[in-house]
Jmol script that loads the backbone (N, CA, C; Angstrom):
load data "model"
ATOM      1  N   UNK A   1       7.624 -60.124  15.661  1.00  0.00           N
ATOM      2  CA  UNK A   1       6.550 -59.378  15.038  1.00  0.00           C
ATOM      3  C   UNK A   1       6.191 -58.144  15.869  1.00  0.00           C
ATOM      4  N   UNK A   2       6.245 -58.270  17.071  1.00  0.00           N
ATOM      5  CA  UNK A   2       5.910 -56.827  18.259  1.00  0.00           C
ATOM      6  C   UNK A   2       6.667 -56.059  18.180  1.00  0.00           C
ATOM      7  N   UNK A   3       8.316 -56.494  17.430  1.00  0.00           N
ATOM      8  CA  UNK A   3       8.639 -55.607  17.812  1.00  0.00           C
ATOM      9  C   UNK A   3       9.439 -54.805  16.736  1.00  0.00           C
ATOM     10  N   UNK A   4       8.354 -55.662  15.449  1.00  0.00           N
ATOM     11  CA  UNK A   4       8.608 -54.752  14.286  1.00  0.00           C
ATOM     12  C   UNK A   4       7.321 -53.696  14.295  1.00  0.00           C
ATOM     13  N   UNK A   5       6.366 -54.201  15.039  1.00  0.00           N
ATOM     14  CA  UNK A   5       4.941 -53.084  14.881  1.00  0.00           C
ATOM     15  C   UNK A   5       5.401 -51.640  16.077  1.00  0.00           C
ATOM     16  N   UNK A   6       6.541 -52.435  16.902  1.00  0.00           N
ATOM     17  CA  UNK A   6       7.061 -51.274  17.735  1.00  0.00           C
ATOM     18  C   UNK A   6       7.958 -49.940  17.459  1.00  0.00           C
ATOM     19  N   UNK A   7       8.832 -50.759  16.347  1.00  0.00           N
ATOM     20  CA  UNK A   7       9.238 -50.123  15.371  1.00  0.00           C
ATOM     21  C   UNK A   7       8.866 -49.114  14.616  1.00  0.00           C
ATOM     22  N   UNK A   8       8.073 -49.738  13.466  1.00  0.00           N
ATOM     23  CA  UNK A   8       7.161 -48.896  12.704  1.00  0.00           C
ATOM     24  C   UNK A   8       6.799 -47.576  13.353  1.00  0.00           C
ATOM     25  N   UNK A   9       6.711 -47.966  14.634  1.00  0.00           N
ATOM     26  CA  UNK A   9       5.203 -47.208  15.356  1.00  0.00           C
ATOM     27  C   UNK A   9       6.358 -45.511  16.018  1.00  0.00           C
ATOM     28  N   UNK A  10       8.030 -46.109  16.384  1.00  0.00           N
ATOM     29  CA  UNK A  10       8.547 -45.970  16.388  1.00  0.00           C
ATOM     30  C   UNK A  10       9.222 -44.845  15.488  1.00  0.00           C
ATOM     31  N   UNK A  11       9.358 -45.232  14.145  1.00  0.00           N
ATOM     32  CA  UNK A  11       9.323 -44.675  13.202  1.00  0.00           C
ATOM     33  C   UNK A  11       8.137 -43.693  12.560  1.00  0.00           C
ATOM     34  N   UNK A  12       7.132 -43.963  12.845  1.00  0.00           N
ATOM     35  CA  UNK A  12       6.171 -42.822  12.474  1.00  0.00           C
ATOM     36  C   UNK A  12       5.893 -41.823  13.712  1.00  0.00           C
ATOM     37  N   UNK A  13       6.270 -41.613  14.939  1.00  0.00           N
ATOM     38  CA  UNK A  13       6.381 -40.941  15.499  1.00  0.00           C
ATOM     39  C   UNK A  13       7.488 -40.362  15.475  1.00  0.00           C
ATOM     40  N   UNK A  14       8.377 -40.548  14.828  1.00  0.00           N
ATOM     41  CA  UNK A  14       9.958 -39.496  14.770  1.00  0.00           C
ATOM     42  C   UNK A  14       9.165 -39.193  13.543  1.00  0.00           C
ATOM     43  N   UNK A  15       8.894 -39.752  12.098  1.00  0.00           N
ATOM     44  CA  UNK A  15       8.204 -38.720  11.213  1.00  0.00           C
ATOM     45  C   UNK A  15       7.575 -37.594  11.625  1.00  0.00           C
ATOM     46  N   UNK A  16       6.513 -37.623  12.102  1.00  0.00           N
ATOM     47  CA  UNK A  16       5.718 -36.638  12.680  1.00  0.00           C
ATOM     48  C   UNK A  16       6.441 -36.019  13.761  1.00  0.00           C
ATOM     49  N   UNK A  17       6.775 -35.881  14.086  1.00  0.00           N
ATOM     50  CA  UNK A  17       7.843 -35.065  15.233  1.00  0.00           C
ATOM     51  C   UNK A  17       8.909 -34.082  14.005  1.00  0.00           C
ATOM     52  N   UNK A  18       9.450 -34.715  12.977  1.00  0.00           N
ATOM     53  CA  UNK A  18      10.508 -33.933  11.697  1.00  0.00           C
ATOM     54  C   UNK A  18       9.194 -33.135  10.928  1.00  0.00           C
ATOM     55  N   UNK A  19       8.186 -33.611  10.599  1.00  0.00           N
ATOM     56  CA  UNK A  19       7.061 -32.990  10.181  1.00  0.00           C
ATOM     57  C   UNK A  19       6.765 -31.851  10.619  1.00  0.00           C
ATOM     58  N   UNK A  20       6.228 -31.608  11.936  1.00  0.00           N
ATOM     59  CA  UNK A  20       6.321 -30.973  12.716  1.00  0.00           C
ATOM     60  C   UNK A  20       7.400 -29.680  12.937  1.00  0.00           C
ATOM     61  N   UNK A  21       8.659 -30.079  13.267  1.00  0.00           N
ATOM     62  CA  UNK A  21       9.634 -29.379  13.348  1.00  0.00           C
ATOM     63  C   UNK A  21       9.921 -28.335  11.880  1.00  0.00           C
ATOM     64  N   UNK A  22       9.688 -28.913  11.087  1.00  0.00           N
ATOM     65  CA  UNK A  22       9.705 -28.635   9.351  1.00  0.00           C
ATOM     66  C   UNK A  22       8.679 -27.478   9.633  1.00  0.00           C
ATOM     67  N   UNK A  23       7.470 -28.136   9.487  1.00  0.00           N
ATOM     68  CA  UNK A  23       6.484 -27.106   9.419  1.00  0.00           C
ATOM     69  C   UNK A  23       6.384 -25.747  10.566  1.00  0.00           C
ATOM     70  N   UNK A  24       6.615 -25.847  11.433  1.00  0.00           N
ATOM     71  CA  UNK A  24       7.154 -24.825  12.020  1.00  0.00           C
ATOM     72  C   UNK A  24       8.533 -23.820  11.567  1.00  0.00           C
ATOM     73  N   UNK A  25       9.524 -24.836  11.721  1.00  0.00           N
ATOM     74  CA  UNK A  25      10.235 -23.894  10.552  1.00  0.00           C
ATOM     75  C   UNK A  25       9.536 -23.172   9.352  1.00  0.00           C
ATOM     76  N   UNK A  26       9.353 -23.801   8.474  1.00  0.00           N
ATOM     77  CA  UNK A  26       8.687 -23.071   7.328  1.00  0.00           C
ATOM     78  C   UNK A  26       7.650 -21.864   7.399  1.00  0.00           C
ATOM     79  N   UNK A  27       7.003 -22.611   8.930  1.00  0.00           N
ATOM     80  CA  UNK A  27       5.944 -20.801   8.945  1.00  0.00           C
ATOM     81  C   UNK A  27       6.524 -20.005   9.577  1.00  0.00           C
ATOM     82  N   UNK A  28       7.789 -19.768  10.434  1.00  0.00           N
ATOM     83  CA  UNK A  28       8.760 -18.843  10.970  1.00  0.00           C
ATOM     84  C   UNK A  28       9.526 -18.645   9.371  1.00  0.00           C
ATOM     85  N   UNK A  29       9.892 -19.093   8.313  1.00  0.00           N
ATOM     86  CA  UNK A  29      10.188 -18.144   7.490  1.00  0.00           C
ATOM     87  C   UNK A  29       9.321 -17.495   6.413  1.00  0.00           C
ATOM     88  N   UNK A  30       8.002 -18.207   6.135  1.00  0.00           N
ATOM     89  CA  UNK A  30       7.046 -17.276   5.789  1.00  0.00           C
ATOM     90  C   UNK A  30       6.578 -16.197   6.410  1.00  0.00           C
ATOM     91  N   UNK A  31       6.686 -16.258   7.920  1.00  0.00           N
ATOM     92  CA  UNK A  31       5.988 -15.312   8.713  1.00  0.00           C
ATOM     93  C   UNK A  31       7.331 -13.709   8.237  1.00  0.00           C
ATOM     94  N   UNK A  32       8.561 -14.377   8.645  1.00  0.00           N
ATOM     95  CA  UNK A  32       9.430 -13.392   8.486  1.00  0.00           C
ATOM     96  C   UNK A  32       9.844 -12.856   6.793  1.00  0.00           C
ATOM     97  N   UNK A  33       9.391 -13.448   5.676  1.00  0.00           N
ATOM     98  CA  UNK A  33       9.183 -12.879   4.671  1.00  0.00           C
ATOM     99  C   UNK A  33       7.885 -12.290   4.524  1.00  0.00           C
ATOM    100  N   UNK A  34       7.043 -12.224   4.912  1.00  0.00           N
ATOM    101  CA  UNK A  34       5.793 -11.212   5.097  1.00  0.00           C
ATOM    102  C   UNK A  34       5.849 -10.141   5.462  1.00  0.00           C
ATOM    103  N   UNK A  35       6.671 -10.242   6.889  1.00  0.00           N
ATOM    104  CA  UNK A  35       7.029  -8.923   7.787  1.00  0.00           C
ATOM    105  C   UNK A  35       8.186  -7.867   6.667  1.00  0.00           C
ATOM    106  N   UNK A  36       8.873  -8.983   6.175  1.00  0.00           N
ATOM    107  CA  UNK A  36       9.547  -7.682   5.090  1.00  0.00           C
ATOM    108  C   UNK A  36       9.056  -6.928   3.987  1.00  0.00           C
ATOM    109  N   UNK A  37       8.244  -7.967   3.581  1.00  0.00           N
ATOM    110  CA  UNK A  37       7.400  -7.702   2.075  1.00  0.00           C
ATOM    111  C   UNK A  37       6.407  -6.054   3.025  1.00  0.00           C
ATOM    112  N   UNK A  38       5.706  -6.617   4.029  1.00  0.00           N
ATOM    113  CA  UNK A  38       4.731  -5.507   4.386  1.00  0.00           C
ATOM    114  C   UNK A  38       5.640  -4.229   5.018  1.00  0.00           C
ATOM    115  N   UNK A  39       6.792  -4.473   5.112  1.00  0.00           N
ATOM    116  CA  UNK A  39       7.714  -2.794   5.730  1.00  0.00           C
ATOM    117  C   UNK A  39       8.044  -2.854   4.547  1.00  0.00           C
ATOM    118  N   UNK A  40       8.626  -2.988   3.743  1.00  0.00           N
ATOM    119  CA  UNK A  40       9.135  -2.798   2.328  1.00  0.00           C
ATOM    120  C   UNK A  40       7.716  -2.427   1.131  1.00  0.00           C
ATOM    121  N   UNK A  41       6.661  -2.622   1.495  1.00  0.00           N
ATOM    122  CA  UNK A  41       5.226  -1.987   0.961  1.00  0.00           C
ATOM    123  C   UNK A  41       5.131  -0.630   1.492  1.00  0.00           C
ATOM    124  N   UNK A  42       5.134  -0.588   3.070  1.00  0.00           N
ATOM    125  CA  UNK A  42       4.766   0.410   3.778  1.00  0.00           C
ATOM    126  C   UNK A  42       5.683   1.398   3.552  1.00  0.00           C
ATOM    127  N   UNK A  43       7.598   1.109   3.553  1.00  0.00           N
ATOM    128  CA  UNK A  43       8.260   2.406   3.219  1.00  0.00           C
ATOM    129  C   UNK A  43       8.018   3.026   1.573  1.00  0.00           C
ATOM    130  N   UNK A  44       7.615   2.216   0.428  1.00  0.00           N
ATOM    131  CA  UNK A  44       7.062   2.908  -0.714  1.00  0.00           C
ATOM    132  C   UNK A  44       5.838   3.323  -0.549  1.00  0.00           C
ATOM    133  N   UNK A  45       5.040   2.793   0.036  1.00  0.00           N
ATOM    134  CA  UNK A  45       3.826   3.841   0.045  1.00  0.00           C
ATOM    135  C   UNK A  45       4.124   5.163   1.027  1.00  0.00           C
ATOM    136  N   UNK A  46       4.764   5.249   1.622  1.00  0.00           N
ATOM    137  CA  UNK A  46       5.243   6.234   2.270  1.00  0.00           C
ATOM    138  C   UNK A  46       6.199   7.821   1.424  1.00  0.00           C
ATOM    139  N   UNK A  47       7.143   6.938   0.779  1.00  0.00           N
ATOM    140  CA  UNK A  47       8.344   7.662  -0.158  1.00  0.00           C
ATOM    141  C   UNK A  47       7.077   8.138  -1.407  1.00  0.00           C
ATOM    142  N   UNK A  48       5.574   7.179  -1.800  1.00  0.00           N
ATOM    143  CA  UNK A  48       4.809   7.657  -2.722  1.00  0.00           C
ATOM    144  C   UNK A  48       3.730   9.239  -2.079  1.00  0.00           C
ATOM    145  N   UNK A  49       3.666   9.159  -0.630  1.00  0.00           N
ATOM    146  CA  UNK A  49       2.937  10.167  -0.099  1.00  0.00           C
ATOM    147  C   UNK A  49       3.949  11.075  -0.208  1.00  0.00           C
ATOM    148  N   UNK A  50       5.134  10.927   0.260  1.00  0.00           N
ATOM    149  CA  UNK A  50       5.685  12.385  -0.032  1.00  0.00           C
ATOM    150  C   UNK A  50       5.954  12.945  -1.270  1.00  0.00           C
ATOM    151  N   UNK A  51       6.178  12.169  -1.776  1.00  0.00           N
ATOM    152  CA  UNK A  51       6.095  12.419  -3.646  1.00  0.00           C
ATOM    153  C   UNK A  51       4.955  12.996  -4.536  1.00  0.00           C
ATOM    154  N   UNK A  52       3.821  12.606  -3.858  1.00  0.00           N
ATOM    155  CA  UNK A  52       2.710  13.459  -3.792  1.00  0.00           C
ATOM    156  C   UNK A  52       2.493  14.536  -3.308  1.00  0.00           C
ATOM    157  N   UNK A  53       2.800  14.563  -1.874  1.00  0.00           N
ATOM    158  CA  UNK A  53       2.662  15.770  -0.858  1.00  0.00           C
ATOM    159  C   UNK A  53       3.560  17.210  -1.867  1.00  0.00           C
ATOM    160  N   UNK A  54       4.657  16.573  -1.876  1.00  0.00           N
ATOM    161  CA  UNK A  54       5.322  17.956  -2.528  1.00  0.00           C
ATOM    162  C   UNK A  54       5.248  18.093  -3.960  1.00  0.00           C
ATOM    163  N   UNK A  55       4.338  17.380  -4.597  1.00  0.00           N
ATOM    164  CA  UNK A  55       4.160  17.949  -6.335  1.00  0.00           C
ATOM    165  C   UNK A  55       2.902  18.973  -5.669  1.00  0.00           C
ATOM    166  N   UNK A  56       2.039  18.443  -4.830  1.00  0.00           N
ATOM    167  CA  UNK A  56       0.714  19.205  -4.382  1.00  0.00           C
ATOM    168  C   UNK A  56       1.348  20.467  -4.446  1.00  0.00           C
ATOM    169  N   UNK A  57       2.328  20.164  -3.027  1.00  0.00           N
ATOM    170  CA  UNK A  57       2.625  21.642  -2.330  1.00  0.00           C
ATOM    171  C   UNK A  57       2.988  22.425  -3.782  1.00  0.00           C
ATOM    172  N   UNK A  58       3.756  21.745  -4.690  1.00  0.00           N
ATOM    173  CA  UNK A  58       4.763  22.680  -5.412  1.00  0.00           C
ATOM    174  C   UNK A  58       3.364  23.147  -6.105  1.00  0.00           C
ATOM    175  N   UNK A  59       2.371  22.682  -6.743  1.00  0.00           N
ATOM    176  CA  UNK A  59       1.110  23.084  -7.615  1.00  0.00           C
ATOM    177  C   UNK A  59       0.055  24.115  -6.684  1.00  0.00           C
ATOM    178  N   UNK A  60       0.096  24.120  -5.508  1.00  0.00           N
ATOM    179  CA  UNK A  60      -0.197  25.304  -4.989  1.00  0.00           C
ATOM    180  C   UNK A  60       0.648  26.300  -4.819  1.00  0.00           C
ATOM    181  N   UNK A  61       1.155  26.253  -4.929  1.00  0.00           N
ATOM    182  CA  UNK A  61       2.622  27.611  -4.795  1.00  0.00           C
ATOM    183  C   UNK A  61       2.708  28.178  -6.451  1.00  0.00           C
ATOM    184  N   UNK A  62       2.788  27.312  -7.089  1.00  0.00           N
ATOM    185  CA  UNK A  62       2.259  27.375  -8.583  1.00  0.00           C
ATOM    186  C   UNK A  62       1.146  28.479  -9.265  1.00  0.00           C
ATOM    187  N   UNK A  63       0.302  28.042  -8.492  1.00  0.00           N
ATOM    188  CA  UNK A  63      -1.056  27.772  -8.974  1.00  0.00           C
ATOM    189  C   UNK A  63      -1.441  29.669  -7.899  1.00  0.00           C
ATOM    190  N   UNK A  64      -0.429  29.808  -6.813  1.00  0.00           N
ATOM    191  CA  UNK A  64      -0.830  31.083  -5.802  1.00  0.00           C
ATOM    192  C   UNK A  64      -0.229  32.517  -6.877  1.00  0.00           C
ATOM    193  N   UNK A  65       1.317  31.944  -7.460  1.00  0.00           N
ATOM    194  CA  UNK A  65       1.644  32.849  -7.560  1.00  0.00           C
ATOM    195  C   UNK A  65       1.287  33.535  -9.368  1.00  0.00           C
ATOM    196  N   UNK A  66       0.629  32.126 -10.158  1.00  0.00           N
ATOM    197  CA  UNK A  66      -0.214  32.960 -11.247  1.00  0.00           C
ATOM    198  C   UNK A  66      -0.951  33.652 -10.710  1.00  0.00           C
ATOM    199  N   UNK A  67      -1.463  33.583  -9.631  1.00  0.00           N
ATOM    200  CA  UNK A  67      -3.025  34.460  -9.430  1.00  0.00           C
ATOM    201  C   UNK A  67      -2.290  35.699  -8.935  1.00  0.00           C
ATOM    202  N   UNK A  68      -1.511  35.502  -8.219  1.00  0.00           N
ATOM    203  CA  UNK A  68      -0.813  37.250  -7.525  1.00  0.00           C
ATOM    204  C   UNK A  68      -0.470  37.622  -9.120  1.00  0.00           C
ATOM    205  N   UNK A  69       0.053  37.643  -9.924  1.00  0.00           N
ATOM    206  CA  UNK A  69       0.855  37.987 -11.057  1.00  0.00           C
ATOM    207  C   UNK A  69      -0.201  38.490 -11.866  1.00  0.00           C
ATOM    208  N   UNK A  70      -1.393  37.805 -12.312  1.00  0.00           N
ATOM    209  CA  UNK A  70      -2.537  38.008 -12.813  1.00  0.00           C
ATOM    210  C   UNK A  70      -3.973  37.893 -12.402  1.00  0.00           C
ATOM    211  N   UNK A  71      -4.522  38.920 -11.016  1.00  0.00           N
ATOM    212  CA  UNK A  71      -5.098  38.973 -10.010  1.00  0.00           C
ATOM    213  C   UNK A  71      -6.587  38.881 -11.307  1.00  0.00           C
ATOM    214  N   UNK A  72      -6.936  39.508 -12.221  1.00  0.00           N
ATOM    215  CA  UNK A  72      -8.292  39.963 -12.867  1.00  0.00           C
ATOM    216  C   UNK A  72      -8.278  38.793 -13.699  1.00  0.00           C
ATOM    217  N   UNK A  73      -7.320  38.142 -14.632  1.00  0.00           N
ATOM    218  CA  UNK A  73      -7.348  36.954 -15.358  1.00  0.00           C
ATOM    219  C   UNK A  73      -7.851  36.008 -14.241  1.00  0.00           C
ATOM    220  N   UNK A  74      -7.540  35.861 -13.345  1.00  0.00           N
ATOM    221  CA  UNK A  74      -7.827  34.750 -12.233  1.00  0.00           C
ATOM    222  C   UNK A  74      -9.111  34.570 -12.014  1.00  0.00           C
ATOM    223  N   UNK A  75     -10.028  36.203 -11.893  1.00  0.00           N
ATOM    224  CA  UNK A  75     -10.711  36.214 -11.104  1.00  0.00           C
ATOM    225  C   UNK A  75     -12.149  35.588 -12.764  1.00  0.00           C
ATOM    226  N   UNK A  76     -11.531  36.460 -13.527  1.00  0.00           N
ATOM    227  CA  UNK A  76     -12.203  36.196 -14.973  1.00  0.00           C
ATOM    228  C   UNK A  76     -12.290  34.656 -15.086  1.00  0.00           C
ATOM    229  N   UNK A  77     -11.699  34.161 -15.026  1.00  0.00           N
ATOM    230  CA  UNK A  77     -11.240  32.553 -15.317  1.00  0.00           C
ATOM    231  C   UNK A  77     -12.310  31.853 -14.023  1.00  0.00           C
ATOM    232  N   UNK A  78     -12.027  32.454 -13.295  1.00  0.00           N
ATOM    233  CA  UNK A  78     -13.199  31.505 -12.250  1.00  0.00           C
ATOM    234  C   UNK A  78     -14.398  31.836 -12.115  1.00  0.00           C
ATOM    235  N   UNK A  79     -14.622  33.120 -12.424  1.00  0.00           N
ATOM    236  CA  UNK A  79     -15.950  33.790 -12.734  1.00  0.00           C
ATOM    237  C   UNK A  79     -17.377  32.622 -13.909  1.00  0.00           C
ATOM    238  N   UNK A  80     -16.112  32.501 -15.281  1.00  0.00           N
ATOM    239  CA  UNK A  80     -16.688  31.880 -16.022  1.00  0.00           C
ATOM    240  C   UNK A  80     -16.922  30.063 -15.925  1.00  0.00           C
ATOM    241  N   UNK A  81     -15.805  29.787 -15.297  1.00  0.00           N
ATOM    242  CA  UNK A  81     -15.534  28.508 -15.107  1.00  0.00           C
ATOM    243  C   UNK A  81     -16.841  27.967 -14.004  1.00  0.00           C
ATOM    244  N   UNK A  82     -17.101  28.867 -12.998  1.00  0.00           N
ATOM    245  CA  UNK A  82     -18.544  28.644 -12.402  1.00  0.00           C
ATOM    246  C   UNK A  82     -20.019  29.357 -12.881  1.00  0.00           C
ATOM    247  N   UNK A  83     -19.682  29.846 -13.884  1.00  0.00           N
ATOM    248  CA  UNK A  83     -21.186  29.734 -14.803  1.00  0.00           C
ATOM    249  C   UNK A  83     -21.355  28.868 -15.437  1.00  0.00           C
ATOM    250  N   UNK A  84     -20.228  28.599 -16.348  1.00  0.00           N
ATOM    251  CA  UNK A  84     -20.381  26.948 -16.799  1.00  0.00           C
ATOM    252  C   UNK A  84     -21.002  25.929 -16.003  1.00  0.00           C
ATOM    253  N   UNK A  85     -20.174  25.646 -15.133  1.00  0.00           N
ATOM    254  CA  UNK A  85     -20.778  24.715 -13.680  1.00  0.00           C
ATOM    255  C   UNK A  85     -22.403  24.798 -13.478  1.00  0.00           C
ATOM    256  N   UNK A  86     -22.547  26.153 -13.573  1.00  0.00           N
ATOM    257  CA  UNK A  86     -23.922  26.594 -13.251  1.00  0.00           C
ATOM    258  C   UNK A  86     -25.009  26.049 -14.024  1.00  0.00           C
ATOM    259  N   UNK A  87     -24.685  26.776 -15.794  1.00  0.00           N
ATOM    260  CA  UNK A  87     -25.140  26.021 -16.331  1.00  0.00           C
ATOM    261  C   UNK A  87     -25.631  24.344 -16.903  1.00  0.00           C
ATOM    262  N   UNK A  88     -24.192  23.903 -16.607  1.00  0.00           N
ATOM    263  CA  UNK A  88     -24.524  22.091 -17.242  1.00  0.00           C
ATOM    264  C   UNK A  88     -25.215  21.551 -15.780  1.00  0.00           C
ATOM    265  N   UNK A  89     -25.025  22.516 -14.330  1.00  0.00           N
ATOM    266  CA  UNK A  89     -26.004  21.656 -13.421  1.00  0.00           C
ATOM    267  C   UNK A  89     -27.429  22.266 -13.455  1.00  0.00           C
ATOM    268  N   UNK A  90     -27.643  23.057 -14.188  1.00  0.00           N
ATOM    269  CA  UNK A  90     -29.282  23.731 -14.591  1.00  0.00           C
ATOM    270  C   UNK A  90     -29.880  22.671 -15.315  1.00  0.00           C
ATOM    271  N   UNK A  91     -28.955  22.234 -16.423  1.00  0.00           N
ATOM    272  CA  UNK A  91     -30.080  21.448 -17.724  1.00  0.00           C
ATOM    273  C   UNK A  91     -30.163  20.387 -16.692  1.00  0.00           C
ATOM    274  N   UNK A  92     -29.562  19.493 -15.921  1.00  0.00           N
ATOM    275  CA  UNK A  92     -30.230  18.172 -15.721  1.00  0.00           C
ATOM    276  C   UNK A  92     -31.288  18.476 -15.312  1.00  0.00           C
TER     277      UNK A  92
END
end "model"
wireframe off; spacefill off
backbone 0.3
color backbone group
């Protein structure tokens, strides 16, 4: 009988020891699918800033050389565009 309870006892300490070993494994490959998921986030949000950066750039370069081309339309256009402004912040 002692030395089936030695056993047992035997046996649930190698469980917990494979338990153990398991679960450590398993959070060394969650840990290392995280680390990819978050560089593989970080290089698209990255490839998305420059994708931004240069529609900007290209819409100011855009946006410079209507105004050289049509210096008085420009100036007309913003003239009115901030009386407007002016006005709808008067009525509140």
């Amino acid at each position: 009988m002692e030395t089936r309870v030695q056993d047992l006892g035997n046996q649930a300490k190698s469980i917990g020891r494979d338990a153990k070993e398991l679960l450590k494994e398993k959070a060394e490959e969650l840990t290392n699918r995280t680390k990819a998921v978050g560089v593989a986030a970080w290089e698209s949000a990255q490839a998305a800033c420059g994708t931004a950066q240069e529609k900007a750039v290209a819409g100011v370069k855009a946006t410079d050389q209507a105004i050289r081309q049509n210096p008085y339309q420009a100036l007309g256009i913003a003239f009115g565009v901030g009386l407007l402004i002016g006005f709808m912040i008067k009525r509140r």
